[in-house]
Structure formats: C-alpha cells, structure tokens
TORKE-118902 format. One record per residue: x, y negated, z of N, C-alpha, C in turn. Coordinates in steps of 0.2 Angstrom, whole numbers, plus 2048, in hexadecimal, padded with zeros to 3 digits. Example, Ala and Ser with C-alpha at 12.3 -4.5 7.8 and 13.67 -1.06 7.14 Angstrom:
# residues 2
<marpa><n_c1>842</n_c1><n_c2>81C</n_c2><n_c3>827</n_c3><ca_c1>83E</ca_c1><ca_c2>816</ca_c2><ca_c3>827</ca_c3><c_c1>842</c_c1><c_c2>810</c_c2><c_c3>827</c_c3></marpa>
<marpa><n_c1>840</n_c1><n_c2>80B</n_c2><n_c3>823</n_c3><ca_c1>844</ca_c1><ca_c2>805</ca_c2><ca_c3>824</ca_c3><c_c1>840</c_c1><c_c2>800</c_c2><c_c3>827</c_c3></marpa>
This chain:
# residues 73
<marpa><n_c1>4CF</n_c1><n_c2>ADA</n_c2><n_c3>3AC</n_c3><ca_c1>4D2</ca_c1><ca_c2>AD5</ca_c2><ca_c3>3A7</ca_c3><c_c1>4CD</c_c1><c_c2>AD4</c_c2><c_c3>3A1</c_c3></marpa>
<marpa><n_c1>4CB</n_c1><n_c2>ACE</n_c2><n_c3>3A0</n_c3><ca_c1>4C8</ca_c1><ca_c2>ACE</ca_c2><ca_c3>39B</ca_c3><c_c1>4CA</c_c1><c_c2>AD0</c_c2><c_c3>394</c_c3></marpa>
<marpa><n_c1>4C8</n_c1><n_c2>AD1</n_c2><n_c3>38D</n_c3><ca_c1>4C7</ca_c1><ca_c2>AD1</ca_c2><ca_c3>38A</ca_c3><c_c1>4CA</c_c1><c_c2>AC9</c_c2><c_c3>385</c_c3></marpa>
<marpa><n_c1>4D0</n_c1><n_c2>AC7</n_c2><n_c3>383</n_c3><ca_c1>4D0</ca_c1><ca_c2>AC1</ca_c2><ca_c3>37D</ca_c3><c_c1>4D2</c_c1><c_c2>AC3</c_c2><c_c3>379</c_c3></marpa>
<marpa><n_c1>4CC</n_c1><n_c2>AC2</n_c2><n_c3>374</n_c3><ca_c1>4CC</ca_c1><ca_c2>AC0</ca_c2><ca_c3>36C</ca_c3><c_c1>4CF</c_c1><c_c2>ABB</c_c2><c_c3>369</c_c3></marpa>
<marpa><n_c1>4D3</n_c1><n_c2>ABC</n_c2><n_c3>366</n_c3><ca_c1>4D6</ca_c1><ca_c2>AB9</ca_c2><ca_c3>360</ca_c3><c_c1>4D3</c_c1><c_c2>AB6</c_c2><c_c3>35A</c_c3></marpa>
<marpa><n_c1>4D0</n_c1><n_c2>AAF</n_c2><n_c3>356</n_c3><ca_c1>4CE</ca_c1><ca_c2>AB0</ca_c2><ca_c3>352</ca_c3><c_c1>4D2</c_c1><c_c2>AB0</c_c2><c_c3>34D</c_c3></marpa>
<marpa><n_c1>4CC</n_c1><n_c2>AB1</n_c2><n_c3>347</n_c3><ca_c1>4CE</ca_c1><ca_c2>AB4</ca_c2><ca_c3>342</ca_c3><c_c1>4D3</c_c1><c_c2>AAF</c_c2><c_c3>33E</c_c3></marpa>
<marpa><n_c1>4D3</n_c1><n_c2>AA7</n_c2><n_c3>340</n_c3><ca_c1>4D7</ca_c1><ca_c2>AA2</ca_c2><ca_c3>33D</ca_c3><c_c1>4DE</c_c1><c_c2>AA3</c_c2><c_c3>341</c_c3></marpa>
<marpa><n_c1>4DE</n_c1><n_c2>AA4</n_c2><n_c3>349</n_c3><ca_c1>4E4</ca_c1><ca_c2>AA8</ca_c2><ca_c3>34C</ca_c3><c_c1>4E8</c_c1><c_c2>AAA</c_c2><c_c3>348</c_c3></marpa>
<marpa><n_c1>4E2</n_c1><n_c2>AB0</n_c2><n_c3>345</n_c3><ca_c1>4E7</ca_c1><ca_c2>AB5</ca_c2><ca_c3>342</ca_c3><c_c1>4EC</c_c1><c_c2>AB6</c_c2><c_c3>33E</c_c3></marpa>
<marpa><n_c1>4EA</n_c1><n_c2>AAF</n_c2><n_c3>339</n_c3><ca_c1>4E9</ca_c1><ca_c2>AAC</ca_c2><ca_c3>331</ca_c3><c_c1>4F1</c_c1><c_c2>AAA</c_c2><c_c3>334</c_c3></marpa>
<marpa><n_c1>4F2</n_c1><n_c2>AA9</n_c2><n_c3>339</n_c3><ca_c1>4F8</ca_c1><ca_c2>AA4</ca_c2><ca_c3>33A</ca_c3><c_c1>4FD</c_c1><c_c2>AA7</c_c2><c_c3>33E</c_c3></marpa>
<marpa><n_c1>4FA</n_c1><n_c2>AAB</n_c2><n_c3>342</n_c3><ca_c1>4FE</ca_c1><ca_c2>AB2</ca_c2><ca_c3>342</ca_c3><c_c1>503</c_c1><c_c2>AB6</c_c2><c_c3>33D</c_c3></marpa>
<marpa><n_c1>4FE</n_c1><n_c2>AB6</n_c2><n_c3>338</n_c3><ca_c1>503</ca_c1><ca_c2>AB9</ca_c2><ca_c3>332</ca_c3><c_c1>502</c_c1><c_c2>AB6</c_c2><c_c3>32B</c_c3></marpa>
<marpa><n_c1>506</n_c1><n_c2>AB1</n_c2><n_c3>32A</n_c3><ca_c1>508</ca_c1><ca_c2>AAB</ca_c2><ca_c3>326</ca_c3><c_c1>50B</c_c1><c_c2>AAF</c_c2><c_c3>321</c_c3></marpa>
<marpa><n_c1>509</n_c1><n_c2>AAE</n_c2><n_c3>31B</n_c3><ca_c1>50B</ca_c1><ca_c2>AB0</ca_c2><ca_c3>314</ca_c3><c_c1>509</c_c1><c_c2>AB8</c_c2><c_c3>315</c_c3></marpa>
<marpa><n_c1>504</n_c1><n_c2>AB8</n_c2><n_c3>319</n_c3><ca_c1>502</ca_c1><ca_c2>AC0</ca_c2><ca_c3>316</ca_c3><c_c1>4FC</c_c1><c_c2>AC0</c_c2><c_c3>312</c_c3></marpa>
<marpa><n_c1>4F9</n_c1><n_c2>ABC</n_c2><n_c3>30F</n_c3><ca_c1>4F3</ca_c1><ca_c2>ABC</ca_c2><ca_c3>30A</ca_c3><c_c1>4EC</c_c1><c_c2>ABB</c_c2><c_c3>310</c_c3></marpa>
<marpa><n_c1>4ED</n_c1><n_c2>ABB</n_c2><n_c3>314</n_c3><ca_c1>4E6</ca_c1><ca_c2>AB9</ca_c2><ca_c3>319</ca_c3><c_c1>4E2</c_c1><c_c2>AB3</c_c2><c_c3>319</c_c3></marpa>
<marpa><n_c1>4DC</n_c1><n_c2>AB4</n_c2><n_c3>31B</n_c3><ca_c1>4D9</ca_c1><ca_c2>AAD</ca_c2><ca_c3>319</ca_c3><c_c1>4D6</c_c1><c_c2>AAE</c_c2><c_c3>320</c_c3></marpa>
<marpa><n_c1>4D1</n_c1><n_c2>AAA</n_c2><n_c3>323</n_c3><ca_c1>4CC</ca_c1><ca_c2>AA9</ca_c2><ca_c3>326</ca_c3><c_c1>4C5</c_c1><c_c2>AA8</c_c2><c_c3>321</c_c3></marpa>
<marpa><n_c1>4C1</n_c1><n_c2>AAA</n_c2><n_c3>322</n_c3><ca_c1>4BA</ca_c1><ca_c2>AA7</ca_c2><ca_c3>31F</ca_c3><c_c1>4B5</c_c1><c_c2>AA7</c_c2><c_c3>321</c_c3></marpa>
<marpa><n_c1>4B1</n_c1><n_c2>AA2</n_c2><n_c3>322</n_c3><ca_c1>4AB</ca_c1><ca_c2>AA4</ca_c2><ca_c3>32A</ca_c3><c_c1>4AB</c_c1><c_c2>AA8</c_c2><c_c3>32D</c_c3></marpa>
<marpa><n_c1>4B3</n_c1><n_c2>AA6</n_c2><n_c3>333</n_c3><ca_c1>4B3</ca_c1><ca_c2>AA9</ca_c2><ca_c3>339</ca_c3><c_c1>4B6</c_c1><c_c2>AB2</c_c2><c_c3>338</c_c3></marpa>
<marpa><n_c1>4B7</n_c1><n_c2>AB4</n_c2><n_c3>331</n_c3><ca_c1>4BA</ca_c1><ca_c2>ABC</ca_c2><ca_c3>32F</ca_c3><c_c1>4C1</c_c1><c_c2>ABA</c_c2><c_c3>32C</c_c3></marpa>
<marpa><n_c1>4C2</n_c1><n_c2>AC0</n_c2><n_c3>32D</n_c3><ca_c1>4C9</ca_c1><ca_c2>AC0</ca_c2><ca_c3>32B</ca_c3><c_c1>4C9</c_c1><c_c2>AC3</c_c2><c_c3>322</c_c3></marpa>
<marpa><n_c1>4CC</n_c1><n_c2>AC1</n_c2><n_c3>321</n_c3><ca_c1>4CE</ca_c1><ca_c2>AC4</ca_c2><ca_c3>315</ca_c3><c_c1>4D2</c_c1><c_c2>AC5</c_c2><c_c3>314</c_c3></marpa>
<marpa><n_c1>4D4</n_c1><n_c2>AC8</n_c2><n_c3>311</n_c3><ca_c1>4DA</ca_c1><ca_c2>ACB</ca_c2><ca_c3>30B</ca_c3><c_c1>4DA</c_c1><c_c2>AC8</c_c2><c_c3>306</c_c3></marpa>
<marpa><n_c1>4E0</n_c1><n_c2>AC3</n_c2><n_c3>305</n_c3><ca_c1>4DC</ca_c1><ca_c2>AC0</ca_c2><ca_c3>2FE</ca_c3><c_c1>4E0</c_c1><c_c2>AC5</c_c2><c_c3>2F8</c_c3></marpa>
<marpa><n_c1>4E3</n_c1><n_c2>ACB</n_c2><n_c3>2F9</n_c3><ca_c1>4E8</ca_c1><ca_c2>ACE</ca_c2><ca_c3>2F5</ca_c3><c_c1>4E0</c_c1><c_c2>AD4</c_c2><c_c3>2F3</c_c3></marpa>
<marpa><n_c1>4DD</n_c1><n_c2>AD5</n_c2><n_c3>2F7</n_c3><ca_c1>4D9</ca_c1><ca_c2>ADC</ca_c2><ca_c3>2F7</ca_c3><c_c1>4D2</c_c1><c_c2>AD8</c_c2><c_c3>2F8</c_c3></marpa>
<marpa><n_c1>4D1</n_c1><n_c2>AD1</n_c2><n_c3>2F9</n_c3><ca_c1>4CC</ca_c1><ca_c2>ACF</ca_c2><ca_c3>2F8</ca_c3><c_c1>4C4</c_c1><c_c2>AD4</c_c2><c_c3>2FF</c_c3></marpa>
<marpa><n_c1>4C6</n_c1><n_c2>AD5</n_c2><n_c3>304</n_c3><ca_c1>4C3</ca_c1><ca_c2>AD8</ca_c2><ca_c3>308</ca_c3><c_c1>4C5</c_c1><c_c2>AD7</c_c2><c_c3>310</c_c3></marpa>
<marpa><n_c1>4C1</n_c1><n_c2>AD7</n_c2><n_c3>314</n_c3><ca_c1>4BF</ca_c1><ca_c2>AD4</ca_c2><ca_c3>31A</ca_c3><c_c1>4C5</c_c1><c_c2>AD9</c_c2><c_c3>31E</c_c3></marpa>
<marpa><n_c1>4C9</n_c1><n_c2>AD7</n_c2><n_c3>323</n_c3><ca_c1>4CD</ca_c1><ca_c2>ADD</ca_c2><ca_c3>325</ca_c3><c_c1>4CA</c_c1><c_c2>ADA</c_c2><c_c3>32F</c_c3></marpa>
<marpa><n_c1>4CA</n_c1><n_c2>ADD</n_c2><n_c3>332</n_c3><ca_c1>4C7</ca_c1><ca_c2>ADD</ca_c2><ca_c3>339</ca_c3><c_c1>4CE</c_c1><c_c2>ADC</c_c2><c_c3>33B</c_c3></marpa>
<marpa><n_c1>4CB</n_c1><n_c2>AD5</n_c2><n_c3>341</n_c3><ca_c1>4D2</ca_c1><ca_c2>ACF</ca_c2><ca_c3>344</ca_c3><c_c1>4D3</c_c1><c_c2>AD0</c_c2><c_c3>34B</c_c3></marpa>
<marpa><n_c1>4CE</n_c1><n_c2>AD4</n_c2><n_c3>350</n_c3><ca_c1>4CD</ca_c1><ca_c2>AD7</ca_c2><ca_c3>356</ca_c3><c_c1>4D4</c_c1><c_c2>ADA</c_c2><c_c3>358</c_c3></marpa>
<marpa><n_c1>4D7</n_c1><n_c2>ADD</n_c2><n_c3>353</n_c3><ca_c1>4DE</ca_c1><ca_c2>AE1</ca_c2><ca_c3>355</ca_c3><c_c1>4E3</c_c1><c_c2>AE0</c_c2><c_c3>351</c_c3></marpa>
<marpa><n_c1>4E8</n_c1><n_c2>ADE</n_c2><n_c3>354</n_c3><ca_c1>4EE</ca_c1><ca_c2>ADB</ca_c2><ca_c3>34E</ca_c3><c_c1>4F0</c_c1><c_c2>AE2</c_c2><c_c3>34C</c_c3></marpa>
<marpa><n_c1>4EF</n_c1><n_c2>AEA</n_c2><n_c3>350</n_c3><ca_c1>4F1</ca_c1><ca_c2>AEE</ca_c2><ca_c3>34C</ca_c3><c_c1>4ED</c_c1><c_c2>AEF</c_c2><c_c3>348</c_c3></marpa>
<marpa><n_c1>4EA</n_c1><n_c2>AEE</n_c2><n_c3>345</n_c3><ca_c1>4E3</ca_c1><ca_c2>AF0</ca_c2><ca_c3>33E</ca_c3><c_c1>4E7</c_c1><c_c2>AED</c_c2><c_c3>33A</c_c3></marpa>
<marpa><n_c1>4E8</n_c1><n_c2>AE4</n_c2><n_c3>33A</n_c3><ca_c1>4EA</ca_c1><ca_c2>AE0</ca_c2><ca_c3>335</ca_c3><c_c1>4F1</c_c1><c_c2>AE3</c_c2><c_c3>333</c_c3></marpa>
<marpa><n_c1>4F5</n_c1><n_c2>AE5</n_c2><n_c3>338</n_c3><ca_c1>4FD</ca_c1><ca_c2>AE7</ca_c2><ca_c3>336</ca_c3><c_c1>4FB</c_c1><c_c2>AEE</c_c2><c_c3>331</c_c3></marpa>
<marpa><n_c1>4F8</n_c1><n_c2>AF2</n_c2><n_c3>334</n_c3><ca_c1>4F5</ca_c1><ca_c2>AF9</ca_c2><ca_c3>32E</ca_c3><c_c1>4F2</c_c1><c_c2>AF7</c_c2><c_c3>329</c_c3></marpa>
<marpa><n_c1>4EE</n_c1><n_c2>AF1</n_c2><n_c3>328</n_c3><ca_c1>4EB</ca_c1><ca_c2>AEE</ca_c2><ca_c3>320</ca_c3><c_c1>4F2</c_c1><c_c2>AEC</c_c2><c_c3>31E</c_c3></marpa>
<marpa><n_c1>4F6</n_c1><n_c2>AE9</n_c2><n_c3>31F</n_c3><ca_c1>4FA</ca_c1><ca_c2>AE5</ca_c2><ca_c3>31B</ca_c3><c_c1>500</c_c1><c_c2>AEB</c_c2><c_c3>31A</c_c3></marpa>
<marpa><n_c1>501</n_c1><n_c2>AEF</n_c2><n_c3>31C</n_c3><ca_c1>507</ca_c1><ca_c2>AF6</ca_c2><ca_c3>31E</ca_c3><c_c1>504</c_c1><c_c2>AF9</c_c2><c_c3>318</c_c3></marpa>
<marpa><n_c1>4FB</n_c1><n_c2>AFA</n_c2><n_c3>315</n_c3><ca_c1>4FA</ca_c1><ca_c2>AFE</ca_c2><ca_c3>30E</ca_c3><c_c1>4FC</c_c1><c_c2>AFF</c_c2><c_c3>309</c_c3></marpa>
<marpa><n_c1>4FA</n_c1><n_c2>B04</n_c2><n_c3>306</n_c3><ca_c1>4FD</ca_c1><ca_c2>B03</ca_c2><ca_c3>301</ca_c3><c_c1>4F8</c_c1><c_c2>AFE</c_c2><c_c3>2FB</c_c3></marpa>
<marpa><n_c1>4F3</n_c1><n_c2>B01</n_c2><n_c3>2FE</n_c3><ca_c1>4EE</ca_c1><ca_c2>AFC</ca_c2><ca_c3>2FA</ca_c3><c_c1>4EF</c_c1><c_c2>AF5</c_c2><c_c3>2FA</c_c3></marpa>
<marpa><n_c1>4F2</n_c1><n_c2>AF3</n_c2><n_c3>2FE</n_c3><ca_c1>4F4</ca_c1><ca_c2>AEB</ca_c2><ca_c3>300</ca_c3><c_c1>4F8</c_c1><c_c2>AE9</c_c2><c_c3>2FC</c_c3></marpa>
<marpa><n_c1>4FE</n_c1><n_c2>AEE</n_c2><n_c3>2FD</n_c3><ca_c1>506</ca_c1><ca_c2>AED</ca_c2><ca_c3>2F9</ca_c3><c_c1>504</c_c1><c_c2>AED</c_c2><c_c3>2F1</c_c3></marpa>
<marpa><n_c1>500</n_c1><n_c2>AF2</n_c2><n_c3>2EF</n_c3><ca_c1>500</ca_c1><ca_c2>AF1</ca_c2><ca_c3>2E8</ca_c3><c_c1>4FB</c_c1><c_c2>AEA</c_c2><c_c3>2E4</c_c3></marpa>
<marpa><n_c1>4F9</n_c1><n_c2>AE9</n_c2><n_c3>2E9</n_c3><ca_c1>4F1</ca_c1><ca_c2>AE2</ca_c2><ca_c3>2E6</ca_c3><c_c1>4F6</c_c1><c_c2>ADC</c_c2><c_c3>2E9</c_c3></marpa>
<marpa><n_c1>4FA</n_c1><n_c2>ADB</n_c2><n_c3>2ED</n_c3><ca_c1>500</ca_c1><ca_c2>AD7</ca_c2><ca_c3>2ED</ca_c3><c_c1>502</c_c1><c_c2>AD6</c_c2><c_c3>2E8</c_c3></marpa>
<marpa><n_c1>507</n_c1><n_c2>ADB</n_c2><n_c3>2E8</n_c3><ca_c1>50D</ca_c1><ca_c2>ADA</ca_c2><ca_c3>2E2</ca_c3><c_c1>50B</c_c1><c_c2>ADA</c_c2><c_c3>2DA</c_c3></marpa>
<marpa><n_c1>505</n_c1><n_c2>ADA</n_c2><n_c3>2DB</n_c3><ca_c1>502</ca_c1><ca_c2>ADA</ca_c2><ca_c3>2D4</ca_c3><c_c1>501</c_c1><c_c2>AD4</c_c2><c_c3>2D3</c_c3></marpa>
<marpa><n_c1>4FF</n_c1><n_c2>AD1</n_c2><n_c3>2D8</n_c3><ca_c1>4FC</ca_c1><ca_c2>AC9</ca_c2><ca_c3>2D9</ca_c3><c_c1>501</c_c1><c_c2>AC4</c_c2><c_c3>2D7</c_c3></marpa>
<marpa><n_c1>507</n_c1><n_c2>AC6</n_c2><n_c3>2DB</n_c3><ca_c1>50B</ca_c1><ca_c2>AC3</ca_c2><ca_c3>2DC</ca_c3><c_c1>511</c_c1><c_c2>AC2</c_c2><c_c3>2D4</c_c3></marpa>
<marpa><n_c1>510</n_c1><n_c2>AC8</n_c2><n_c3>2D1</n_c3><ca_c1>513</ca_c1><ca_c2>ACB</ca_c2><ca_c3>2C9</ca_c3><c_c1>50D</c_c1><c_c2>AC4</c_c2><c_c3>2C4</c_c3></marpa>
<marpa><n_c1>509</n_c1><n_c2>AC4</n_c2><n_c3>2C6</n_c3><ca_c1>506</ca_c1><ca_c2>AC0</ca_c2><ca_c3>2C1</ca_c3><c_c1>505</c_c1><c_c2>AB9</c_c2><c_c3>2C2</c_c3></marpa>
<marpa><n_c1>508</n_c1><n_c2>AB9</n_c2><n_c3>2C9</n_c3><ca_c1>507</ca_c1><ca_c2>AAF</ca_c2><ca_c3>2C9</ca_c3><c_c1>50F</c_c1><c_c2>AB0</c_c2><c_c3>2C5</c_c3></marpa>
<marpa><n_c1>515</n_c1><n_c2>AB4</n_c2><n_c3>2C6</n_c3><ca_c1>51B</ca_c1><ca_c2>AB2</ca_c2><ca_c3>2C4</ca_c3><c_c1>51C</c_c1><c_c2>AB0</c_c2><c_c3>2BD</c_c3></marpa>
<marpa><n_c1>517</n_c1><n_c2>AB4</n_c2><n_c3>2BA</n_c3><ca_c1>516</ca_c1><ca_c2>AB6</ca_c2><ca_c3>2B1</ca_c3><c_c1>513</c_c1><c_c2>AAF</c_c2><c_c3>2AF</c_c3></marpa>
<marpa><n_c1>50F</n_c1><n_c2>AAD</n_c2><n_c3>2B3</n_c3><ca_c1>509</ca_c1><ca_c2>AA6</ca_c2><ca_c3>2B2</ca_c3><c_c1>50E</c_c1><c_c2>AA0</c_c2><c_c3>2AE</c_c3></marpa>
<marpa><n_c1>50C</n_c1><n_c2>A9F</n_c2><n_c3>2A7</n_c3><ca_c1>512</ca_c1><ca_c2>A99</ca_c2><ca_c3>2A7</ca_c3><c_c1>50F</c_c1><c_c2>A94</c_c2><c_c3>2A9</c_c3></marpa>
<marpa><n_c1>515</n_c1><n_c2>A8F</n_c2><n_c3>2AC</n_c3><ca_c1>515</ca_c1><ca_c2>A88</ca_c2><ca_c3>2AC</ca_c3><c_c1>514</c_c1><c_c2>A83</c_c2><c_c3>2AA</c_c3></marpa>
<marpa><n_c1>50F</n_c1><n_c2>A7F</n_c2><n_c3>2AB</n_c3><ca_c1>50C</ca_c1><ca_c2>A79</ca_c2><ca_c3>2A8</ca_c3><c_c1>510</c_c1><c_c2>A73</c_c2><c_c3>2A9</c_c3></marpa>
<marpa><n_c1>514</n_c1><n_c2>A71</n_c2><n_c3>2A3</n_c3><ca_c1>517</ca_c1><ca_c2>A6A</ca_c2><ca_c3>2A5</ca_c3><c_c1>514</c_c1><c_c2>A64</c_c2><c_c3>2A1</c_c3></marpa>
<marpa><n_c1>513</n_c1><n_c2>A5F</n_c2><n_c3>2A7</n_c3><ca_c1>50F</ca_c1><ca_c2>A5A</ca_c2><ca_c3>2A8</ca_c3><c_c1>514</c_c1><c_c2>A54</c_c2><c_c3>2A6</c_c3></marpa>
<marpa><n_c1>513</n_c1><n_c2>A52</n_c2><n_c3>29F</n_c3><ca_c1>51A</ca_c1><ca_c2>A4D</ca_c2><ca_c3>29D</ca_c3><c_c1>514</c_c1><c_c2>A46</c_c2><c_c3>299</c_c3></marpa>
C-alpha cells in the first residue's frame, strides 16, 4: 500500500485555529514561529500538546487582548 502524504496546506486545515500556516509548501507555528514536520499528524498533535507551544500561545493571545482599540469615527 502506498504511502499518501498530506500536504502541509492539508494540514493547515486539518487543525484550524491552531496557529499553523503553510509557507512554501512547510508547515509553521506562528505562536513559536518554527517549521513543525506535517508527514505525521502525530508530530503536529505533540507540537501543539507542548508546553513550549501553550506558553508562546497564551502570551500571544494575553497581548492582542491588552492591545487597545482603535476607533474609527
């Protein structure tokens, strides 16, 4: 049985609202800003399960919350 690969924009869609990009044809972390390998959705599930991950999230996400609001009047 052969072998199918998943691409890396698959992936992106695979898991929506996880911080993932596609970028020429790789996969990114935009919370960790680093390439995570898309060949196995068990790799991607242990990147985003990190703790590395959890904390470079929740930082991310603490500072768009704090970001004020521009109002356009």
């Amino acid at each position: 049985m052969p072998k199918v690969v998943i691409s890396a924009f698959k992936r992106v869609k695979q898991f929506p609202n996880a911080g993932l990009e596609s970028r020429n044809g790789k996969l990114w972390c935009k919370f960790c800003d680093e390439e995570v390998a898309f060949e196995r959705k068990s790799t991607i599930d242990s990147h985003l399960k990190a703790a590395k991950h959890a904390k470079k999230k929740e930082s991310l996400d603490k500072a768009l919350m704090n970001q004020p609001l521009i109002n356009a009047t």
